[in-house]
DRENTORKOL-3810 file (N, C-alpha, C; in nm, 4 decimals):
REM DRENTORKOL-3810
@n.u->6.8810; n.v->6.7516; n.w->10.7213; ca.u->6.9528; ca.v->6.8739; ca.w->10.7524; c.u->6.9125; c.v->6.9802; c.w->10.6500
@n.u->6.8486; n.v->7.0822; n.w->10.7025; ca.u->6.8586; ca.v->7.2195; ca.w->10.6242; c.u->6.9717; c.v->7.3357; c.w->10.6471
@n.u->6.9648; n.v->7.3998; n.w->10.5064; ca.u->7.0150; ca.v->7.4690; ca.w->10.5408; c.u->7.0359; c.v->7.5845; c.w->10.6022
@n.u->6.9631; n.v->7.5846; n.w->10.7160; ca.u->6.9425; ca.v->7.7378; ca.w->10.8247; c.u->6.9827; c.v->7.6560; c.w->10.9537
@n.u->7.0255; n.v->7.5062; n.w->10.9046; ca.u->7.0745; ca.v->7.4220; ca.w->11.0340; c.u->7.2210; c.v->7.4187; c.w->11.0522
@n.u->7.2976; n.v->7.4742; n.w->10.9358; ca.u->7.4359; ca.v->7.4733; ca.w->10.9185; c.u->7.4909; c.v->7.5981; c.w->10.9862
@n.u->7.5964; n.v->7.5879; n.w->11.0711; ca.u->7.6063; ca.v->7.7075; ca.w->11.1668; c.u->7.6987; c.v->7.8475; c.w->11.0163
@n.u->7.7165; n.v->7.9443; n.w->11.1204; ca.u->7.7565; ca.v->8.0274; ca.w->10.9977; c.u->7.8353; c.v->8.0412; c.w->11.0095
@n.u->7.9319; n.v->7.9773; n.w->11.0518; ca.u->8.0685; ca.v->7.9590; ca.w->11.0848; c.u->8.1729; c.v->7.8923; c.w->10.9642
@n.u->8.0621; n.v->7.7513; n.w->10.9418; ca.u->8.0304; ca.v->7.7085; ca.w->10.8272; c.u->8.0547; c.v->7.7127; c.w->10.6975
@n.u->7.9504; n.v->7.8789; n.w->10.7190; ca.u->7.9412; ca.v->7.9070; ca.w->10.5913; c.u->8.0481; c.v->7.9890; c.w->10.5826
@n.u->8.0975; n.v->8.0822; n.w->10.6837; ca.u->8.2451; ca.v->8.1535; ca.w->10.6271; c.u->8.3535; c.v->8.0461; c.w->10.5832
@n.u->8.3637; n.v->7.9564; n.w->10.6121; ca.u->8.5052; ca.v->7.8534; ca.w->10.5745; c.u->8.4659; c.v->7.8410; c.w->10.4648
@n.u->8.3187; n.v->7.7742; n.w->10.4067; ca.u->8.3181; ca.v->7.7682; ca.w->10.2860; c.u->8.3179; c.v->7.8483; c.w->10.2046
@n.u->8.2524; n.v->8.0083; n.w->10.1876; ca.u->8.3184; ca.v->8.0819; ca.w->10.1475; c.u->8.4555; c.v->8.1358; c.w->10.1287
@n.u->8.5560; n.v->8.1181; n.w->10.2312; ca.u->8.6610; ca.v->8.1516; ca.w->10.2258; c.u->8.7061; c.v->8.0975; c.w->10.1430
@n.u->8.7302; n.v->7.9473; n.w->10.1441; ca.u->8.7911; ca.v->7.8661; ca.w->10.0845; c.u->8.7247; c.v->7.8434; c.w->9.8975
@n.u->8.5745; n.v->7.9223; n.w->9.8842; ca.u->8.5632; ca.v->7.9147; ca.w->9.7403; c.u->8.6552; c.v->8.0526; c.w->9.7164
@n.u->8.6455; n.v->8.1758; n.w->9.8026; ca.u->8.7104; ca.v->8.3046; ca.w->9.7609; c.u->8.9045; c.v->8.2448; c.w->9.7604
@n.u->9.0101; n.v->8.2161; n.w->9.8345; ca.u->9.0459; ca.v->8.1295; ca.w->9.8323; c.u->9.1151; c.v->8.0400; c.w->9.6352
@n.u->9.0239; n.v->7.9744; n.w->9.6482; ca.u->9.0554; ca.v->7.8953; ca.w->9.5085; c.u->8.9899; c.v->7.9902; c.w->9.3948
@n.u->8.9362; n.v->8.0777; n.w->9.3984; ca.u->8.9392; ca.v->8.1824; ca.w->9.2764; c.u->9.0202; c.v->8.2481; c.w->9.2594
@n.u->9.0670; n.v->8.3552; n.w->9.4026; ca.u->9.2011; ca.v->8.3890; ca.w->9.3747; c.u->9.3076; c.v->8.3105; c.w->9.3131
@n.u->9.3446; n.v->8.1813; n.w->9.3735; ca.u->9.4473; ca.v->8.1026; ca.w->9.2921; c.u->9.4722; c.v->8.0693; c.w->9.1914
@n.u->9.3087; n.v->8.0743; n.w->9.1479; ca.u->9.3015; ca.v->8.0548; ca.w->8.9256; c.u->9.3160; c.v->8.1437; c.w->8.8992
@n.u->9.3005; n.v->8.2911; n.w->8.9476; ca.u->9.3476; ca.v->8.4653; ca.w->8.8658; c.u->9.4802; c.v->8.4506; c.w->8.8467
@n.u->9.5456; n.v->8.4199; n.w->9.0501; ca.u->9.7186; ca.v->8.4507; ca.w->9.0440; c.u->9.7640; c.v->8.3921; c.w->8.9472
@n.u->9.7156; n.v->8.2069; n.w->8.9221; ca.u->9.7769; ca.v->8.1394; ca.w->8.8057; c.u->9.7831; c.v->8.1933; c.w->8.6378
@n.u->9.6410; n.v->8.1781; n.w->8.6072; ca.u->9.6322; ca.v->8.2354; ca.w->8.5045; c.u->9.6293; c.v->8.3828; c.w->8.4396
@n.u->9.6946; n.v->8.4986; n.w->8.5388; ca.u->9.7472; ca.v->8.6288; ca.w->8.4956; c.u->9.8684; c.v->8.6652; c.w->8.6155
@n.u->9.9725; n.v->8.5380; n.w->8.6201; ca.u->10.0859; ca.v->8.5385; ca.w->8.7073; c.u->10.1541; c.v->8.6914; c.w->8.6338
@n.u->10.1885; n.v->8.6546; n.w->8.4828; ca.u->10.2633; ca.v->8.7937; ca.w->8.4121; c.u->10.2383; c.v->8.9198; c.w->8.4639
@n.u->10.1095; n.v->8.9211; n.w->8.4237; ca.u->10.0438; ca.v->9.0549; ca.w->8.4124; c.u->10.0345; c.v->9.1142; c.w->8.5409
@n.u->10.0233; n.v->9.0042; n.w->8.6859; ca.u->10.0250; ca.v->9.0600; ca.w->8.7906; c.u->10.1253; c.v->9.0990; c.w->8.8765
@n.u->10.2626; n.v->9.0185; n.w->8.8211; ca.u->10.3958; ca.v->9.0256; ca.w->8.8389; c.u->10.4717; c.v->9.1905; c.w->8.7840
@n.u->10.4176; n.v->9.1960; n.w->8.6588; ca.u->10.4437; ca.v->9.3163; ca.w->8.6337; c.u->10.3667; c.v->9.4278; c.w->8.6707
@n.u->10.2577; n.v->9.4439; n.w->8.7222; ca.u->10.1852; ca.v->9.5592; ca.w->8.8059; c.u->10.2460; c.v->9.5751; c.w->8.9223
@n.u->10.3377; n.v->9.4739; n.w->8.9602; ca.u->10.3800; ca.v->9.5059; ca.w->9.1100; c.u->10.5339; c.v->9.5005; c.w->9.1041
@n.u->10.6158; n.v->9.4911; n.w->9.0039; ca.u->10.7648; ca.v->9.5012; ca.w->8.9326; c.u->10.7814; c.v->9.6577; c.w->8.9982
@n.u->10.8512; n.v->9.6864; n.w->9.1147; ca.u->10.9305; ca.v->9.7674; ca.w->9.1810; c.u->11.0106; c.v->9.8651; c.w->9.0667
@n.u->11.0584; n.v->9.7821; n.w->8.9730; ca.u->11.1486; ca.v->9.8612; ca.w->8.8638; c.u->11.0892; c.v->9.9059; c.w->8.7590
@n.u->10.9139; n.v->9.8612; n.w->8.7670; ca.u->10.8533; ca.v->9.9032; ca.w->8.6386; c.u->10.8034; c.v->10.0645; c.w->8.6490
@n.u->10.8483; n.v->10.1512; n.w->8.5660; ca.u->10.7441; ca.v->10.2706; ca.w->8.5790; c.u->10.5845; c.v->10.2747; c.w->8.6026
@n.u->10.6100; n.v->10.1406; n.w->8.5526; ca.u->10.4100; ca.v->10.1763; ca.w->8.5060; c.u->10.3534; c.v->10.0636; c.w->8.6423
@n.u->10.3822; n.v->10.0914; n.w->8.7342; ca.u->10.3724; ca.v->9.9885; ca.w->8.8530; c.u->10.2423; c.v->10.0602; c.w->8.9222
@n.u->10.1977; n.v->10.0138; n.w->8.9638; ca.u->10.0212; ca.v->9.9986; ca.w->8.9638; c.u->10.0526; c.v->10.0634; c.w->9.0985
@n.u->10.1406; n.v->10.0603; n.w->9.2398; ca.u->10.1020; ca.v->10.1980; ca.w->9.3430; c.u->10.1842; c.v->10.3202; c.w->9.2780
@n.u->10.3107; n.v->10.3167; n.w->9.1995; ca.u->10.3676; ca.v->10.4239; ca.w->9.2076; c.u->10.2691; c.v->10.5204; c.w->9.1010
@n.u->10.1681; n.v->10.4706; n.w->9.0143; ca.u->10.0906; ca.v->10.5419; ca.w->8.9262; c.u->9.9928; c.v->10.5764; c.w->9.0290
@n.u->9.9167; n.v->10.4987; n.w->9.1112; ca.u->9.8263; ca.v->10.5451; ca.w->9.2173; c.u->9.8771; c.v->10.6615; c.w->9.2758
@n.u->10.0315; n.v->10.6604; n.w->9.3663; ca.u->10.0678; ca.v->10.7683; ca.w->9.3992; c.u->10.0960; c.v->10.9155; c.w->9.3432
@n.u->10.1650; n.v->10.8403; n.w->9.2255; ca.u->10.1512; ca.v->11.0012; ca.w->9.1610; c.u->10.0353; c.v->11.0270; c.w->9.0917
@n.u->9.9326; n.v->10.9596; n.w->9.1020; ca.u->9.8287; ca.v->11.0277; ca.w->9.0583; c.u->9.7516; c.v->11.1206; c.w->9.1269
@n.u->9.7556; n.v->11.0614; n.w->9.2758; ca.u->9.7040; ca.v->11.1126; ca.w->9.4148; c.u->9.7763; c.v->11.2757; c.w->9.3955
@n.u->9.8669; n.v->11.2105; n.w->9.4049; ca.u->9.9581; ca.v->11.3618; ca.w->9.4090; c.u->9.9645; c.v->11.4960; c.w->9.3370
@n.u->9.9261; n.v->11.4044; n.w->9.2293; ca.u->9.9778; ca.v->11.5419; ca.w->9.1255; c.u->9.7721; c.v->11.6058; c.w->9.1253
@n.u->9.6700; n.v->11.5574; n.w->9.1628; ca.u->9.5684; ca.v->11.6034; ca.w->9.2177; c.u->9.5913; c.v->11.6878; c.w->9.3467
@n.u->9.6469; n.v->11.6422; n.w->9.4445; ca.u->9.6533; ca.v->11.6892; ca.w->9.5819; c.u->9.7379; c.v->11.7919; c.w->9.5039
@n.u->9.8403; n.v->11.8495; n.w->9.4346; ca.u->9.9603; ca.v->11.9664; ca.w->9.4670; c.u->9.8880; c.v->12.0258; c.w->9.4365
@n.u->9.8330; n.v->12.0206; n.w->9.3304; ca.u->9.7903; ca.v->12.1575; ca.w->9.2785; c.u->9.6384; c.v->12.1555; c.w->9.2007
@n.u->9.5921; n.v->12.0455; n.w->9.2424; ca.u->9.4219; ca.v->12.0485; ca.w->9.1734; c.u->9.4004; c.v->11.9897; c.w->9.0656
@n.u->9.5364; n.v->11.9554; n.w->8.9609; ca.u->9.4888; ca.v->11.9762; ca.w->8.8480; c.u->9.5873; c.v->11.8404; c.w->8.8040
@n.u->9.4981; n.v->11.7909; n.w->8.6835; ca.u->9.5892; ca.v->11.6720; ca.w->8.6067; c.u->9.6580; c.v->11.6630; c.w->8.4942
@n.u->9.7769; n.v->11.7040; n.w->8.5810; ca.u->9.8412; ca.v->11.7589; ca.w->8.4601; c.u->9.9848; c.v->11.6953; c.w->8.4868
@n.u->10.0226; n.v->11.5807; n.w->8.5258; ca.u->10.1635; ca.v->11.4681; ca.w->8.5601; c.u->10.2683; c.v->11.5945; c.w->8.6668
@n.u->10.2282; n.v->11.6803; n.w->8.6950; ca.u->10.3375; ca.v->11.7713; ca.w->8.7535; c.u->10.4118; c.v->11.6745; c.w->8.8916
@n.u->10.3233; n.v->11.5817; n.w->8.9466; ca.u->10.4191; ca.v->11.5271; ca.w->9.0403; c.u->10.5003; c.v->11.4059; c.w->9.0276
@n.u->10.5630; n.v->11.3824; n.w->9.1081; ca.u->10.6443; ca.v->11.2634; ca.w->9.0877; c.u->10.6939; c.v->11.1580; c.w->9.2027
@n.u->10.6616; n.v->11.0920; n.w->9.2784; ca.u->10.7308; ca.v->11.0686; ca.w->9.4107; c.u->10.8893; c.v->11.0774; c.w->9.3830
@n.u->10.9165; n.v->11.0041; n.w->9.2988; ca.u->11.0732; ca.v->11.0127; ca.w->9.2977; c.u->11.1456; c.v->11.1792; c.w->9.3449
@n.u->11.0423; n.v->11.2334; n.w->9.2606; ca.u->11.0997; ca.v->11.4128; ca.w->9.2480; c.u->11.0713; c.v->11.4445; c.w->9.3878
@n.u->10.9492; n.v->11.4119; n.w->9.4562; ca.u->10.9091; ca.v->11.4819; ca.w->9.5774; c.u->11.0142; c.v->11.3934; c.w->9.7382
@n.u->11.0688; n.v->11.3028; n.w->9.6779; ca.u->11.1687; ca.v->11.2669; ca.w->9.7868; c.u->11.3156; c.v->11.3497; c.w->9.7699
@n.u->11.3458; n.v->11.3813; n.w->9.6727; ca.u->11.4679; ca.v->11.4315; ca.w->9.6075; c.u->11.4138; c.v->11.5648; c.w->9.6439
@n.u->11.3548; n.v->11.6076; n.w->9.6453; ca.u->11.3161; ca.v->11.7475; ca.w->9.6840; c.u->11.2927; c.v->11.7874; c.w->9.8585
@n.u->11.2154; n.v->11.6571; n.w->9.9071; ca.u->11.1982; ca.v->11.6481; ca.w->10.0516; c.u->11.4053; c.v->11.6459; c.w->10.1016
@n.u->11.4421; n.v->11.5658; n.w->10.0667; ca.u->11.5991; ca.v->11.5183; ca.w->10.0977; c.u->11.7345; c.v->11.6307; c.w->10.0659
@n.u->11.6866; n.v->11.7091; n.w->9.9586; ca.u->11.7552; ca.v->11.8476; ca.w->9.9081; c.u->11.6908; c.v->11.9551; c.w->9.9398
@n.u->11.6550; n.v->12.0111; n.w->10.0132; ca.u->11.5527; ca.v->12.1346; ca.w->10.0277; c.u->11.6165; c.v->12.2676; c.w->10.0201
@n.u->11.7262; n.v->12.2591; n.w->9.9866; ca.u->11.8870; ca.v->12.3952; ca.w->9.9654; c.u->11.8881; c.v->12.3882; c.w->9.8174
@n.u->11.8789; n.v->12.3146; n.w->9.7447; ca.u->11.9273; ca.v->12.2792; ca.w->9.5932; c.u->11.8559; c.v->12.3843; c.w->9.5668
@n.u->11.9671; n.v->12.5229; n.w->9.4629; ca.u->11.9030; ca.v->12.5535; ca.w->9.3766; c.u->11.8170; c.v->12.6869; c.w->9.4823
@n.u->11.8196; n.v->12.6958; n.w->9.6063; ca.u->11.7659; ca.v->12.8353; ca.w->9.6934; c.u->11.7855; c.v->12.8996; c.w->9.6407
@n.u->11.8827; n.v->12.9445; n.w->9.6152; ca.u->11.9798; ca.v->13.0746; ca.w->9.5472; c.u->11.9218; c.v->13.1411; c.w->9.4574
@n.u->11.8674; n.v->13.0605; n.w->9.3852; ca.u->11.8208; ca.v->13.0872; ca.w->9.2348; c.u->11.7012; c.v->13.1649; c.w->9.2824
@n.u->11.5938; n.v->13.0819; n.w->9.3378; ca.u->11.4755; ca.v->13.0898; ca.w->9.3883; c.u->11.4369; c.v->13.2838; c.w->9.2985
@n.u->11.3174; n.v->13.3499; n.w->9.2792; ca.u->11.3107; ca.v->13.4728; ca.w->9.2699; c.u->11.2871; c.v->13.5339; c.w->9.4018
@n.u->11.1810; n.v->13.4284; n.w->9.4820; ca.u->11.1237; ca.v->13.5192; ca.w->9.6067; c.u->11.2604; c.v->13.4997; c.w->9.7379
@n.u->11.3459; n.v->13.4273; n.w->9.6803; ca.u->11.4574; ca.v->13.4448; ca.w->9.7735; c.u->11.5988; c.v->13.5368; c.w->9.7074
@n.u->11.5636; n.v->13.5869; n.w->9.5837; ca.u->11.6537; ca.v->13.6830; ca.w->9.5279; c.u->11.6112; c.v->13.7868; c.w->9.6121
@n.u->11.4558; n.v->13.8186; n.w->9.6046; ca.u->11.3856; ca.v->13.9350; ca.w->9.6740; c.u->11.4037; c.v->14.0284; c.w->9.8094
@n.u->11.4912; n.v->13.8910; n.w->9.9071; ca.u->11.5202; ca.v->13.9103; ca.w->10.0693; c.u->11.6517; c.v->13.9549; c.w->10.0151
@n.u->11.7054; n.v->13.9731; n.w->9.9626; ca.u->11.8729; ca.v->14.0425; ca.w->9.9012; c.u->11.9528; c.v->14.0037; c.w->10.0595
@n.u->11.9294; n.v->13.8193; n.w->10.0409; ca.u->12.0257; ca.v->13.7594; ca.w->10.1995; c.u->12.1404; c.v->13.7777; c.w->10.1616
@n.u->12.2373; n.v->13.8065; n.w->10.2662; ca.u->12.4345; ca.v->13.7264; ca.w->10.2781; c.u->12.4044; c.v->13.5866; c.w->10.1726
@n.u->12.5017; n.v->13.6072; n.w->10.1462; ca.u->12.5712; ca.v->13.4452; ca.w->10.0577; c.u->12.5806; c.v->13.3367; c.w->10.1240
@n.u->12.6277; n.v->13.4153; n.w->10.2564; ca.u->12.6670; ca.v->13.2804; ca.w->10.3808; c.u->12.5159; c.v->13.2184; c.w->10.3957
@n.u->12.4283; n.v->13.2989; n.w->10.4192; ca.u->12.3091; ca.v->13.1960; ca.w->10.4552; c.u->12.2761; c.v->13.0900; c.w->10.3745
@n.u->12.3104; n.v->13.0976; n.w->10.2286; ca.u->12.2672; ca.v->12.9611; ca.w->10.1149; c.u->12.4222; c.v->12.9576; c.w->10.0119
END
């Protein structure tokens, strides 16, 4: 038997299964480290840094921490907070009733 006689079907299982048992020696031997990249309660959690990194590129170009998801849901969810104040809505000199 050679090997151009082994179907490649084959060869994906056996690959899988070496990709497979490598992963399982990383998960084992950096369980901590990978537990805490993905810790929901950690600040430093490996998507919420992806996201606000994305973000604070996408608002405004520049890297400079200005975004926050937390802030941009609290902001999506309050979109009245604080109108009043606004300058370019001092500018429309609205009724009170509207905000």
């Amino acid at each position: 038997m050679t090997l151009k006689s082994i179907p490649t079907a084959a060869w994906l299982v056996v690959a899988g299964g070496v990709a497979l048992v490598a992963a399982g020696y990383y998960a084992k031997k950096n369980a901590v480290a990978i537990g805490q990249a993905v810790n929901p309660a950690d600040p430093n959690n490996v998507v919420y840094g992806a996201v606000n990194a994305l973000g604070d590129n996408y608002d405004d170009g520049i890297d400079n921490d200005s975004f926050s998801l937390g802030s941009w849901f609290y902001d999506f969810l309050h979109p009245y907070d604080g109108f009043a104040y606004r300058k370019d809505v001092q500018a429309l000199n609205l009724p009170e009733e509207l905000y």
